[in-house]
Structure formats: C-alpha cells, structure tokens
PQR file with spaces between the fields and no chain letter, atoms N, CA, C, O and H, PARSE charges and radii, in Angstrom:
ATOM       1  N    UNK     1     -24.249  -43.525   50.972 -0.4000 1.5000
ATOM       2  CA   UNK     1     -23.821  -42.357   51.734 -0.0000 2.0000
ATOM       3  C    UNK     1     -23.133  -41.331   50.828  0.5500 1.7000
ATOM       4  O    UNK     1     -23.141  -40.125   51.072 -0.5500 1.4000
ATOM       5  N    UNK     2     -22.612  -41.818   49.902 -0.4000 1.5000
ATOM       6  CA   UNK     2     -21.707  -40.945   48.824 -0.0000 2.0000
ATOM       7  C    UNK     2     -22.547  -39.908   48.631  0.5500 1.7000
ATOM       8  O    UNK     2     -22.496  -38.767   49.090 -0.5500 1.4000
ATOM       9  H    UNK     2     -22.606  -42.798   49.704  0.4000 1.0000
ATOM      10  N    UNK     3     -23.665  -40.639   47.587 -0.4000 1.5000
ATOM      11  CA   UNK     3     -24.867  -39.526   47.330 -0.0000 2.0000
ATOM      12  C    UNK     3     -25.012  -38.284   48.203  0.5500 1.7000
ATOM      13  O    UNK     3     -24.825  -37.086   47.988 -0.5500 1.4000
ATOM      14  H    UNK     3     -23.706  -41.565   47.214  0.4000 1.0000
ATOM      15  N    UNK     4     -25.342  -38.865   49.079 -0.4000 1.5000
ATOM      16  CA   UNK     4     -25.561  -37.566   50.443 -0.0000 2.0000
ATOM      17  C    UNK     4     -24.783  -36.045   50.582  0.5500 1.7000
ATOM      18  O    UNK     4     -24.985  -34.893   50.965 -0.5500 1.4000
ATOM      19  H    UNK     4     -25.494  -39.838   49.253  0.4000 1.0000
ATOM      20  N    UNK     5     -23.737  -36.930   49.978 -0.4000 1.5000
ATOM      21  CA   UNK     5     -22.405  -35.866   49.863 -0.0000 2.0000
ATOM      22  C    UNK     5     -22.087  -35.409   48.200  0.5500 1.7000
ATOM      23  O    UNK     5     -21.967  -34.187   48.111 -0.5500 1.4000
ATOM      24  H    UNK     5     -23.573  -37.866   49.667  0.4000 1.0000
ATOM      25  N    UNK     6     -21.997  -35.826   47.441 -0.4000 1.5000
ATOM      26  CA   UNK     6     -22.040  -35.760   46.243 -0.0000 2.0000
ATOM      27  C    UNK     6     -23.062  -35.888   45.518  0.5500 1.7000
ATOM      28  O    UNK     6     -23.281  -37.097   45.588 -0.5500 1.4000
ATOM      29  H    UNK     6     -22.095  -36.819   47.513  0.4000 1.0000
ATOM      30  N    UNK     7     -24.022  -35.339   44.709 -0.4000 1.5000
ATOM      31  CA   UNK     7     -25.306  -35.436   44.574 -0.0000 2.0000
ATOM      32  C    UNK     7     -24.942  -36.160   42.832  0.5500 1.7000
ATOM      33  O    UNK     7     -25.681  -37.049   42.409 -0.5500 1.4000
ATOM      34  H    UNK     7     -23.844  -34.357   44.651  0.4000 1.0000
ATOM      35  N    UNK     8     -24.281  -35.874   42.355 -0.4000 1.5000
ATOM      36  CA   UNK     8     -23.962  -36.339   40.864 -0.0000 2.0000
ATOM      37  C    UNK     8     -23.069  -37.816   40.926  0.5500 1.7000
ATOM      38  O    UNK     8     -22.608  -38.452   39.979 -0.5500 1.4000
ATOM      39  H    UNK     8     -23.681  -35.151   42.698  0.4000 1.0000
ATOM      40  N    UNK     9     -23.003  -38.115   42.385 -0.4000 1.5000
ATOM      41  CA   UNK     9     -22.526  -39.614   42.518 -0.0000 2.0000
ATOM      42  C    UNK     9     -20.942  -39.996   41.431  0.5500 1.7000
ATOM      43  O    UNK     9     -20.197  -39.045   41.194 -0.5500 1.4000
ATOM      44  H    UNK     9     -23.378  -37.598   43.155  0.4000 1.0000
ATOM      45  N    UNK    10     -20.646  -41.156   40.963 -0.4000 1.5000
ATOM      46  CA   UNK    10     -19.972  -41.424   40.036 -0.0000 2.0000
ATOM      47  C    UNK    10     -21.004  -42.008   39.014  0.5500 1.7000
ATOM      48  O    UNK    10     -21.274  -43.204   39.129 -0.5500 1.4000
ATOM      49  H    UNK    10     -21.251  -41.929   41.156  0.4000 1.0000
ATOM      50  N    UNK    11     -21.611  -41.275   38.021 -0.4000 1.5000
ATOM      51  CA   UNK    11     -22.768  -41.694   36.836 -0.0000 2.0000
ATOM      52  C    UNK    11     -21.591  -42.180   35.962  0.5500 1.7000
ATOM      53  O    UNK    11     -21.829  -43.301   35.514 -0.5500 1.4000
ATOM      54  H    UNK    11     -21.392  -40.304   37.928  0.4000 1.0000
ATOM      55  N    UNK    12     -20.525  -41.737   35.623 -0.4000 1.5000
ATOM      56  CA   UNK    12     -19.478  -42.237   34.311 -0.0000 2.0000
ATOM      57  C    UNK    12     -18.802  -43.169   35.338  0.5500 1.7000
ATOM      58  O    UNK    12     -17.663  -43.486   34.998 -0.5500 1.4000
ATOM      59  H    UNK    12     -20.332  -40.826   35.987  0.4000 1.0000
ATOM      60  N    UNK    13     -19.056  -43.482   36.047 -0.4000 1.5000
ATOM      61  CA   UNK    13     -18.507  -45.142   36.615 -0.0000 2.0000
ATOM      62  C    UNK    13     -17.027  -45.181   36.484  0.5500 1.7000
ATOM      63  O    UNK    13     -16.445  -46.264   36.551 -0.5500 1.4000
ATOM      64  H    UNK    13     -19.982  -43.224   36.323  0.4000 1.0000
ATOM      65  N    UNK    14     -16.242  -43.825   36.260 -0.4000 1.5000
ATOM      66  CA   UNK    14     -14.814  -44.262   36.493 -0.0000 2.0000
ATOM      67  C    UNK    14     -14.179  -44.310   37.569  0.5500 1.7000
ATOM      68  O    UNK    14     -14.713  -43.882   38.592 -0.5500 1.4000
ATOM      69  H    UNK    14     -16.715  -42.946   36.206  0.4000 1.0000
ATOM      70  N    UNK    15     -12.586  -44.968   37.597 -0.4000 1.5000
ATOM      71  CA   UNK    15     -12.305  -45.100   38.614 -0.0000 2.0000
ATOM      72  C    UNK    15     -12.009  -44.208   40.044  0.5500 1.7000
ATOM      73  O    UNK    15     -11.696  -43.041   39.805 -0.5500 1.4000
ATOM      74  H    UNK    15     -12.152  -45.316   36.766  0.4000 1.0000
ATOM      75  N    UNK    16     -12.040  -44.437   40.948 -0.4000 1.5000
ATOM      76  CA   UNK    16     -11.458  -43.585   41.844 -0.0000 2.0000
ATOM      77  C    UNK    16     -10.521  -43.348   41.932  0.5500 1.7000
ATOM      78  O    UNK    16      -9.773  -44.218   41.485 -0.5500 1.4000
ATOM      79  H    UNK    16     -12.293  -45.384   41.142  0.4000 1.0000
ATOM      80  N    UNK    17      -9.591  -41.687   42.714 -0.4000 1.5000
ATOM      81  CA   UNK    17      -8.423  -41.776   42.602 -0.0000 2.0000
ATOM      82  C    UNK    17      -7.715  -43.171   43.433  0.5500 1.7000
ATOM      83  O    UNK    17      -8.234  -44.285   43.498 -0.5500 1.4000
ATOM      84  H    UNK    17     -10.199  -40.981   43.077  0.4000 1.0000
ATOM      85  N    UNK    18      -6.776  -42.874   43.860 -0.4000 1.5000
ATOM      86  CA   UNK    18      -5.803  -43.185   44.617 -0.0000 2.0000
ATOM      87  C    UNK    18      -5.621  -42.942   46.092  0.5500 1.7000
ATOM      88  O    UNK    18      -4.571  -42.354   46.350 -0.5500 1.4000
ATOM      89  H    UNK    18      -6.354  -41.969   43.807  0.4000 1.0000
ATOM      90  N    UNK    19      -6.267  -43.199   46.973 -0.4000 1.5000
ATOM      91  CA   UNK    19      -5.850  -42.383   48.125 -0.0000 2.0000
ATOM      92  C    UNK    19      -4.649  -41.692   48.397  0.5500 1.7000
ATOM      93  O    UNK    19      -3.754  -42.537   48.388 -0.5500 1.4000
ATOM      94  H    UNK    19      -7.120  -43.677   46.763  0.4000 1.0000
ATOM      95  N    UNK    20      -4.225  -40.657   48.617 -0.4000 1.5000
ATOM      96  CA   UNK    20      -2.810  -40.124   49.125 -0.0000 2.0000
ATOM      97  C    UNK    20      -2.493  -39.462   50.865  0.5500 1.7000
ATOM      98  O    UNK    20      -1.577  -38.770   51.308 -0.5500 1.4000
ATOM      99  H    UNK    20      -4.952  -39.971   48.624  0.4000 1.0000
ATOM     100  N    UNK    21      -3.395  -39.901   51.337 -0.4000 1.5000
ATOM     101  CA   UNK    21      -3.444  -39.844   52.768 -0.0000 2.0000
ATOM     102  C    UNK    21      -2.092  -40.411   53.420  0.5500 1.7000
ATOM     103  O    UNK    21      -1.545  -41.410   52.953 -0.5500 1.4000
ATOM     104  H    UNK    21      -4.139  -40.463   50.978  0.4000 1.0000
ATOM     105  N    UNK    22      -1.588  -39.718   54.521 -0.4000 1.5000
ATOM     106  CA   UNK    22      -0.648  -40.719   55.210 -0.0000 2.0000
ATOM     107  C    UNK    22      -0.896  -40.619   56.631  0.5500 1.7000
ATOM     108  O    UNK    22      -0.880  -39.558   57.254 -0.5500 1.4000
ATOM     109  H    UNK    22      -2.033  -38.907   54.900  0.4000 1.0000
ATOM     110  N    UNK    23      -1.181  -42.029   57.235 -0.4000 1.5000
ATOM     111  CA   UNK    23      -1.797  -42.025   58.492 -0.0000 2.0000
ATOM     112  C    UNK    23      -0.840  -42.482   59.456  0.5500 1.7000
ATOM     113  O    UNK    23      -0.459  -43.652   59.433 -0.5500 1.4000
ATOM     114  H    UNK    23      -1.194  -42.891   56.728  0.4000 1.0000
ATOM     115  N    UNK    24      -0.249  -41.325   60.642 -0.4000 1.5000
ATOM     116  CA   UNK    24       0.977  -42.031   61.384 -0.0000 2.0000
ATOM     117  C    UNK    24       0.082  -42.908   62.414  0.5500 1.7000
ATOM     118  O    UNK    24      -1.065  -42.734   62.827 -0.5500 1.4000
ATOM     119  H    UNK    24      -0.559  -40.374   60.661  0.4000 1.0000
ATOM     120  N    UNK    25       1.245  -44.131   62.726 -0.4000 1.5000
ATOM     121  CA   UNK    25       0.417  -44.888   63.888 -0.0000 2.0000
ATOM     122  C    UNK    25       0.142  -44.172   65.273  0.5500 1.7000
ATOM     123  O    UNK    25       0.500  -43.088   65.734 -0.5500 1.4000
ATOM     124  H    UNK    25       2.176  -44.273   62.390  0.4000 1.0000
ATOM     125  N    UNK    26      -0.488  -45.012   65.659 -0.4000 1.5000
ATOM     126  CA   UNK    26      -1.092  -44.595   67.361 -0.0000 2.0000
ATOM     127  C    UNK    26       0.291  -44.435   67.903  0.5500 1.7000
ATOM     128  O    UNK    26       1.341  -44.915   67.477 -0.5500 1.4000
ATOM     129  H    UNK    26      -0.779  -45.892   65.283  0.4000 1.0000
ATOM     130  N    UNK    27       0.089  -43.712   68.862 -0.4000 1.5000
ATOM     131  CA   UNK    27       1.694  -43.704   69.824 -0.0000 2.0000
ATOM     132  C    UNK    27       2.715  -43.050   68.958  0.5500 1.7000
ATOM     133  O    UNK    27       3.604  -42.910   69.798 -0.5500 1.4000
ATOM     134  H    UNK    27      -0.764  -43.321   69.208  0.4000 1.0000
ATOM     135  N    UNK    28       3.213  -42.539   67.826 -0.4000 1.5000
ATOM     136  CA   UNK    28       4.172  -42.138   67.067 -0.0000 2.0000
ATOM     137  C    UNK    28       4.113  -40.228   67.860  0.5500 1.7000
ATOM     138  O    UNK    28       3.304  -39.300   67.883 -0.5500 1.4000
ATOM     139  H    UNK    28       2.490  -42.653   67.144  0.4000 1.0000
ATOM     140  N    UNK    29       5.500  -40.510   68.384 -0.4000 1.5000
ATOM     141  CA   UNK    29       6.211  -39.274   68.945 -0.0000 2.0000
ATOM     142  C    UNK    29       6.110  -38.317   68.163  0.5500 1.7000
ATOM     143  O    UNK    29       6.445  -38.636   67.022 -0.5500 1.4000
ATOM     144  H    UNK    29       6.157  -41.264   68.365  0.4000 1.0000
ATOM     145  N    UNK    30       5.690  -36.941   68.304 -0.4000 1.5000
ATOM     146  CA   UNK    30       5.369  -35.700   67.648 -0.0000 2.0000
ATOM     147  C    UNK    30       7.015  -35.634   66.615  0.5500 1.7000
ATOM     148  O    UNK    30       7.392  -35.629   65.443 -0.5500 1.4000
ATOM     149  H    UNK    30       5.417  -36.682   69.230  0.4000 1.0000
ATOM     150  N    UNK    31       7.408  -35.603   67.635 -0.4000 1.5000
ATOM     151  CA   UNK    31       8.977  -34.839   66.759 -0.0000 2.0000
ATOM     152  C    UNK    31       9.453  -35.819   65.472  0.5500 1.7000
ATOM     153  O    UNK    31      10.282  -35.564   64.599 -0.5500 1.4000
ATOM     154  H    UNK    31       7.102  -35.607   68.587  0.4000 1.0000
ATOM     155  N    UNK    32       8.473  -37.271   65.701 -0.4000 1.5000
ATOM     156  CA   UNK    32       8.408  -37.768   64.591 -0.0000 2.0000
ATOM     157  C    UNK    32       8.003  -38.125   63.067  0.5500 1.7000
ATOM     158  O    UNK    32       8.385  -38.830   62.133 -0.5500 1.4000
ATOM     159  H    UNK    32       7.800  -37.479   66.410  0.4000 1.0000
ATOM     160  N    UNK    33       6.933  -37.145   63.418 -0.4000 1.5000
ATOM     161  CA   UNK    33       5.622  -36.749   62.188 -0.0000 2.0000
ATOM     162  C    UNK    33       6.447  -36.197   61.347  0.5500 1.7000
ATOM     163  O    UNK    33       7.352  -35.481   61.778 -0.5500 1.4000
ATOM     164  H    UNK    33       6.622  -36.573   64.177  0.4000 1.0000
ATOM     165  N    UNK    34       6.276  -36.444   59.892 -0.4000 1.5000
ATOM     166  CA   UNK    34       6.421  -36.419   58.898 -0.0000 2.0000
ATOM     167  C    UNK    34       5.379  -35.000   58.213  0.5500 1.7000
ATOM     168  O    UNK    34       4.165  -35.031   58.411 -0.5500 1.4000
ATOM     169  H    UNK    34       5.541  -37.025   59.542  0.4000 1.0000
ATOM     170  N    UNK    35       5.938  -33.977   57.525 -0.4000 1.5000
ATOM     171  CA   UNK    35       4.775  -33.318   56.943 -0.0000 2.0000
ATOM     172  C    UNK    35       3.340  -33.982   56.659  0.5500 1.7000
ATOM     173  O    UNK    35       2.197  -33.724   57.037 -0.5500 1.4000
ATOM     174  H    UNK    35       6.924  -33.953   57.364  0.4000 1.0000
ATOM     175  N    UNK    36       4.028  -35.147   55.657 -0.4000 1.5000
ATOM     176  CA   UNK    36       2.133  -35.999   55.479 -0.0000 2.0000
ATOM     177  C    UNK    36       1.612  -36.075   56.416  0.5500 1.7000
ATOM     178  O    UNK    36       0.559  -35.476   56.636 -0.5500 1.4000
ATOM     179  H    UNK    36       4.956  -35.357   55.350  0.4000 1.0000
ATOM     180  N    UNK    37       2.244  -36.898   57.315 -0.4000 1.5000
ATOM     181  CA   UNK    37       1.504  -37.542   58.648 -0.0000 2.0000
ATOM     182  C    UNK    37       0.783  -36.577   59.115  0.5500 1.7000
ATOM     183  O    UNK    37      -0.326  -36.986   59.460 -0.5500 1.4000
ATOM     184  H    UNK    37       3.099  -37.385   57.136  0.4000 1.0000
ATOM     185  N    UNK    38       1.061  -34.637   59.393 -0.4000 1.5000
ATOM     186  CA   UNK    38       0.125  -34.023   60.052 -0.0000 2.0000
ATOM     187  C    UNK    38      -0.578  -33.425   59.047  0.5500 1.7000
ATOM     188  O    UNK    38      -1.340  -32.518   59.381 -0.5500 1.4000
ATOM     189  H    UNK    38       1.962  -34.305   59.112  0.4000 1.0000
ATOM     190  N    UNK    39      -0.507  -33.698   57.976 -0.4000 1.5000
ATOM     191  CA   UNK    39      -1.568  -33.218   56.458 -0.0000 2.0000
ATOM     192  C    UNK    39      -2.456  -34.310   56.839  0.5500 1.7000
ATOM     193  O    UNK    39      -3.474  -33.856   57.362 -0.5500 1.4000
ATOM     194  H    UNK    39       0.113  -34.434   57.704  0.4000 1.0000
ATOM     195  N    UNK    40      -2.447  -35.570   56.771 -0.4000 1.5000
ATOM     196  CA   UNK    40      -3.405  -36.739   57.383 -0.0000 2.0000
ATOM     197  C    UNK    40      -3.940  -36.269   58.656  0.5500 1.7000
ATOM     198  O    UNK    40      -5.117  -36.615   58.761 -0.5500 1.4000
ATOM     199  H    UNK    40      -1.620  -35.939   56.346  0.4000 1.0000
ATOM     200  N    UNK    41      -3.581  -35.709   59.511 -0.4000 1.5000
ATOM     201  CA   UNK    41      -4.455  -35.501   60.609 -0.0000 2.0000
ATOM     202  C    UNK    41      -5.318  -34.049   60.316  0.5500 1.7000
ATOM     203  O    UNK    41      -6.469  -33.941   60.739 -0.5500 1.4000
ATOM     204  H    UNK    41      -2.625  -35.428   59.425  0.4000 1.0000
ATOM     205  N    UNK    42      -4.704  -33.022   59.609 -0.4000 1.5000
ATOM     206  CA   UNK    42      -5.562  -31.935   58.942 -0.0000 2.0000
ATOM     207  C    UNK    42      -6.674  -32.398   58.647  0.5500 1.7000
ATOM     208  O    UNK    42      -7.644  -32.197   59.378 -0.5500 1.4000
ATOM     209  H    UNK    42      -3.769  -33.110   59.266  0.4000 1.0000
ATOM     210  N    UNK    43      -6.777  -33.303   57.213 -0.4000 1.5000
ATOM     211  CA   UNK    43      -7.659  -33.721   56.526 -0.0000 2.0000
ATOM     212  C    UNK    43      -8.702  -34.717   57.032  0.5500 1.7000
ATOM     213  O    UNK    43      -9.852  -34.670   56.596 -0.5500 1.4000
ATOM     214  H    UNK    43      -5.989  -33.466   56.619  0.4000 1.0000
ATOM     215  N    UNK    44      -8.328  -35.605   57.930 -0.4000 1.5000
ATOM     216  CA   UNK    44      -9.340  -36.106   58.996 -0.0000 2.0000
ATOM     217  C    UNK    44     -10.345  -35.279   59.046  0.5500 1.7000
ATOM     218  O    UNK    44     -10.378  -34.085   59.345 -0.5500 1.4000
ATOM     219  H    UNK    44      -7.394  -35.643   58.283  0.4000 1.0000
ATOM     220  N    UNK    45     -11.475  -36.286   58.609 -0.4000 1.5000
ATOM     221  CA   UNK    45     -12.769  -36.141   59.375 -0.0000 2.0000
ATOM     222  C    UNK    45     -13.074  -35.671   60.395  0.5500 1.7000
ATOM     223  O    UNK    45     -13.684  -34.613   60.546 -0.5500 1.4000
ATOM     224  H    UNK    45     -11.448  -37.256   58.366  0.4000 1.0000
ATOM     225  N    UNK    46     -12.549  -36.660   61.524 -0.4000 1.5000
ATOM     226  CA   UNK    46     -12.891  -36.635   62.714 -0.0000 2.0000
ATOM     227  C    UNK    46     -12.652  -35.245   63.475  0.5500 1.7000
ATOM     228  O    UNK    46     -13.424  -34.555   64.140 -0.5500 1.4000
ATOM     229  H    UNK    46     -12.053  -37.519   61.401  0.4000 1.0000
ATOM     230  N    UNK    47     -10.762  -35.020   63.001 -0.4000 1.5000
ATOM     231  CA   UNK    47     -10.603  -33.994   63.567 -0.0000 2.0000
ATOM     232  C    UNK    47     -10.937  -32.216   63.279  0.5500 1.7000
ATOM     233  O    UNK    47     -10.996  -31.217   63.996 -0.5500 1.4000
ATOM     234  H    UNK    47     -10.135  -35.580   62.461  0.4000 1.0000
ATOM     235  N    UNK    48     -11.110  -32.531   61.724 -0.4000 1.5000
ATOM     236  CA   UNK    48     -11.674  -31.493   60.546 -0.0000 2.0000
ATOM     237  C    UNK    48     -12.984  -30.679   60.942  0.5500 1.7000
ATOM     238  O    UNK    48     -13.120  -29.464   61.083 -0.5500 1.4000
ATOM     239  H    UNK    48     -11.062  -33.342   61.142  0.4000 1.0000
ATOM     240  N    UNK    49     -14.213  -32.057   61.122 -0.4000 1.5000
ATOM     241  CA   UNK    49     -15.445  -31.872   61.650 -0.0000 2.0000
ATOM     242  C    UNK    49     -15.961  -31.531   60.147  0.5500 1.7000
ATOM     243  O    UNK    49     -16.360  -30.405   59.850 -0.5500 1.4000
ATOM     244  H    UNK    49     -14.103  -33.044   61.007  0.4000 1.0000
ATOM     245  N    UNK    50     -15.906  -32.774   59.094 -0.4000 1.5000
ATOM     246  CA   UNK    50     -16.636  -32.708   58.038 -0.0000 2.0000
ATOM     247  C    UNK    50     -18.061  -33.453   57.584  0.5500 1.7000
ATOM     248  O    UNK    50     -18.177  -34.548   58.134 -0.5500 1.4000
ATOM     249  H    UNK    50     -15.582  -33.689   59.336  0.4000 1.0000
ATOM     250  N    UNK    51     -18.681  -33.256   57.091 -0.4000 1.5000
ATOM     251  CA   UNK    51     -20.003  -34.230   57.181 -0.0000 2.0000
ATOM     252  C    UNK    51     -20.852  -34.196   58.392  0.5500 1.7000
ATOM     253  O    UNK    51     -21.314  -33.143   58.831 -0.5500 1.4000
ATOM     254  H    UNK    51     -18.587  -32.366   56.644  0.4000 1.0000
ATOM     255  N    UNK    52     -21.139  -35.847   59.157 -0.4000 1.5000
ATOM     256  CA   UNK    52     -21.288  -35.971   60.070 -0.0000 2.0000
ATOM     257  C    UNK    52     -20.947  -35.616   61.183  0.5500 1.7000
ATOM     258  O    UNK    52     -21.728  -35.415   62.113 -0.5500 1.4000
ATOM     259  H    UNK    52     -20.764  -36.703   58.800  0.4000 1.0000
ATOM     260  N    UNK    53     -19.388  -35.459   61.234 -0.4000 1.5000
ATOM     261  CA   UNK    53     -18.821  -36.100   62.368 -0.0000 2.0000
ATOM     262  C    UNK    53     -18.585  -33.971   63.134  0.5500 1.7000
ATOM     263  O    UNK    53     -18.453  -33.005   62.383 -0.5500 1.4000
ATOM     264  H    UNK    53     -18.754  -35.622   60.478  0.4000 1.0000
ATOM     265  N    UNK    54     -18.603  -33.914   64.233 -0.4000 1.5000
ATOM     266  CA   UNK    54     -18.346  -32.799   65.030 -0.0000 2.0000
ATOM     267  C    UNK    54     -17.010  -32.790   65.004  0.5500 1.7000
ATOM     268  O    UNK    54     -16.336  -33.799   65.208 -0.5500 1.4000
ATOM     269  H    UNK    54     -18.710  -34.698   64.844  0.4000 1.0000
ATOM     270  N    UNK    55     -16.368  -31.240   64.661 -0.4000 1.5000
ATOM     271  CA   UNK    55     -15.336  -31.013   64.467 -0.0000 2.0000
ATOM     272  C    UNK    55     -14.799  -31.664   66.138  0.5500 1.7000
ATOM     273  O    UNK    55     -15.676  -32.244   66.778 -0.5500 1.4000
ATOM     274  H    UNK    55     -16.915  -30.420   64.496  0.4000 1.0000
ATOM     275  N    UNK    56     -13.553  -31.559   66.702 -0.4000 1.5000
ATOM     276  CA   UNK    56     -12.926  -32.250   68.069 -0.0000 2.0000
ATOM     277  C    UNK    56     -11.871  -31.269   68.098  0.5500 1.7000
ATOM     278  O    UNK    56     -11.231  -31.265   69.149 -0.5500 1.4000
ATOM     279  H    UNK    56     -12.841  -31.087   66.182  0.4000 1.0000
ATOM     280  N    UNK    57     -11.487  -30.353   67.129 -0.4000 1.5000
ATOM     281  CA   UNK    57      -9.993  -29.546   67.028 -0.0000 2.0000
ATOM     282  C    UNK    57     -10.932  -27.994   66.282  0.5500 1.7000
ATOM     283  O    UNK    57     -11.453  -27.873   65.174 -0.5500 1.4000
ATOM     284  H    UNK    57     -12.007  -30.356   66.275  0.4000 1.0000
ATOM     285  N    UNK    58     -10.805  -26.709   67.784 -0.4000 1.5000
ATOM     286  CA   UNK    58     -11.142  -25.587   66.955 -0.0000 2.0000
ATOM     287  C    UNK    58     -10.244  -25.111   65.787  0.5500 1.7000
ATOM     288  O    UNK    58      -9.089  -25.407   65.483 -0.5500 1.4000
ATOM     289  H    UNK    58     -10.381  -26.808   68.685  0.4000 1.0000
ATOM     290  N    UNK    59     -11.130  -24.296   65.247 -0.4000 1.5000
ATOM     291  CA   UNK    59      -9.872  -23.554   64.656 -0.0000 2.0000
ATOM     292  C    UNK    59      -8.912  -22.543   65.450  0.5500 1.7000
ATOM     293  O    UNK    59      -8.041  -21.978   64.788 -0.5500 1.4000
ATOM     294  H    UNK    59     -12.068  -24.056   65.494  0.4000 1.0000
ATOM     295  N    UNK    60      -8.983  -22.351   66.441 -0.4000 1.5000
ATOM     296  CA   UNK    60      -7.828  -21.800   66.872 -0.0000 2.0000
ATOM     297  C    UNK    60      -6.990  -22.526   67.027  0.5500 1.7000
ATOM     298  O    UNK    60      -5.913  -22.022   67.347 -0.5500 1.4000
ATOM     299  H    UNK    60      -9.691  -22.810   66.978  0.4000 1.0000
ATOM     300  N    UNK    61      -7.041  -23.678   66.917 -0.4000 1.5000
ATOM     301  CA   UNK    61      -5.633  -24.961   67.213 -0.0000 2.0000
ATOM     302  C    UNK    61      -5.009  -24.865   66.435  0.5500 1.7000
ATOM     303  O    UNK    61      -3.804  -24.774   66.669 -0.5500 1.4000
ATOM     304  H    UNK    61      -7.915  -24.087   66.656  0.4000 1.0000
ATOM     305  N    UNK    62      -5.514  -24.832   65.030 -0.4000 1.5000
ATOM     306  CA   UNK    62      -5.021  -24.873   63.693 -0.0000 2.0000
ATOM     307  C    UNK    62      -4.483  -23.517   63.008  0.5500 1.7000
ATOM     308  O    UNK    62      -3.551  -23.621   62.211 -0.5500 1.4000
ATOM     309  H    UNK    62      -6.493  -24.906   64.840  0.4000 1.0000
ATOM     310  N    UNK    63      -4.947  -22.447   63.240 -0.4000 1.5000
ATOM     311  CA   UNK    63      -4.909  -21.183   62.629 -0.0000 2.0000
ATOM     312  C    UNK    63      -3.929  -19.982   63.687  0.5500 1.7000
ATOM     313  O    UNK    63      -4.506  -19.773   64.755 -0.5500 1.4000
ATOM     314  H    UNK    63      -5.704  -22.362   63.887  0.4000 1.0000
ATOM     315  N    UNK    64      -2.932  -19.408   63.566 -0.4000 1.5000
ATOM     316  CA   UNK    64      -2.493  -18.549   64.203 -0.0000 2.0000
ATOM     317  C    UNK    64      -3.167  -17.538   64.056  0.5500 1.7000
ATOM     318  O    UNK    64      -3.559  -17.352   62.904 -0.5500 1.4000
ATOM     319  H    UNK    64      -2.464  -19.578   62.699  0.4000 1.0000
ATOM     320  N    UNK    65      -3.563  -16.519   65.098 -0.4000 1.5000
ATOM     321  CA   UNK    65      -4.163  -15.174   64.946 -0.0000 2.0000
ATOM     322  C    UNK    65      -3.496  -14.184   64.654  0.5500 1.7000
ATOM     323  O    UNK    65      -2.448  -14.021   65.278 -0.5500 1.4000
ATOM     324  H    UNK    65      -3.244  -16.670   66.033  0.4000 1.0000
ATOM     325  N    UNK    66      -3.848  -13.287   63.703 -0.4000 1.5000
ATOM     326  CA   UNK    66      -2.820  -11.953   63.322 -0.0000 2.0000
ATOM     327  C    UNK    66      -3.244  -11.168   64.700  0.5500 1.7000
ATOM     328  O    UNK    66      -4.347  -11.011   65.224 -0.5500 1.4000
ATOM     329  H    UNK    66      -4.699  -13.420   63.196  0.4000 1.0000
ATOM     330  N    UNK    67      -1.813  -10.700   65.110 -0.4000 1.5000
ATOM     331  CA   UNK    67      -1.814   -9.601   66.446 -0.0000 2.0000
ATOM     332  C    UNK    67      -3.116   -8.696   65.642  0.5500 1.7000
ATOM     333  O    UNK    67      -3.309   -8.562   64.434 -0.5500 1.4000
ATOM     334  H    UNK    67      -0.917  -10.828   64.685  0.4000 1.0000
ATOM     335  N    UNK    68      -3.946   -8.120   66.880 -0.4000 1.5000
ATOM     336  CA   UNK    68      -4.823   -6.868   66.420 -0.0000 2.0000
ATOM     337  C    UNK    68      -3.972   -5.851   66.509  0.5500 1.7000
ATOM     338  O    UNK    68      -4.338   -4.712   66.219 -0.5500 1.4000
ATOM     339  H    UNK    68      -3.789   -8.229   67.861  0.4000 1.0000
C-alpha cells in the first residue's frame, strides 16, 4: 500500500522515523486535550480525509473565515 502513496517506496531501506503522534483516549473531556492530542486528531486520516479514507470534518470546522 505504501507504494500507492509513495512511488519511490523506501529503496535505501532505512529506518523509519519515530512516530510523534499523540492519540487522546476515547471519552477524554475536551477541556482536557492537550495541544498534541488535537494535532493527533488534525493529522488523522480519518478525520483529515487523506488517501482512501473520505474526509468526516469540513474545512469549515477547522478553518475560521475572514469577515468579507
């Protein structure tokens, strides 16, 4: 599946980073999120709508509009 997405794959076979994602649990109270925690839900797939998957969050959720 990598391929699909990356067409030059890893050919020099080095390592991968590190993940730096931070994923808050299910049920964790808003006022409790941590900057990461909603950088982890930014960067989501699911909610992003990268690749495959159908975005679930417009961008107006995410983006404030400048007054016209």
């Amino acid at each position: 599946m990598m391929d699909s997405i990356w067409s030059e794959g890893n050919a020099d076979h080095s390592p991968l980073p590190t993940p730096n994602v931070t994923v808050a649990k299910s049920g964790t109270p808003v006022h409790e999120l941590t900057p990461e925690d909603i950088r982890g839900v930014v960067v989501n797939p699911i909610y992003a709508g990268v690749g495959p998957f159908p975005r679930l969050v417009e961008d107006e959720a995410w983006f404030e509009r400048a007054p016209d």
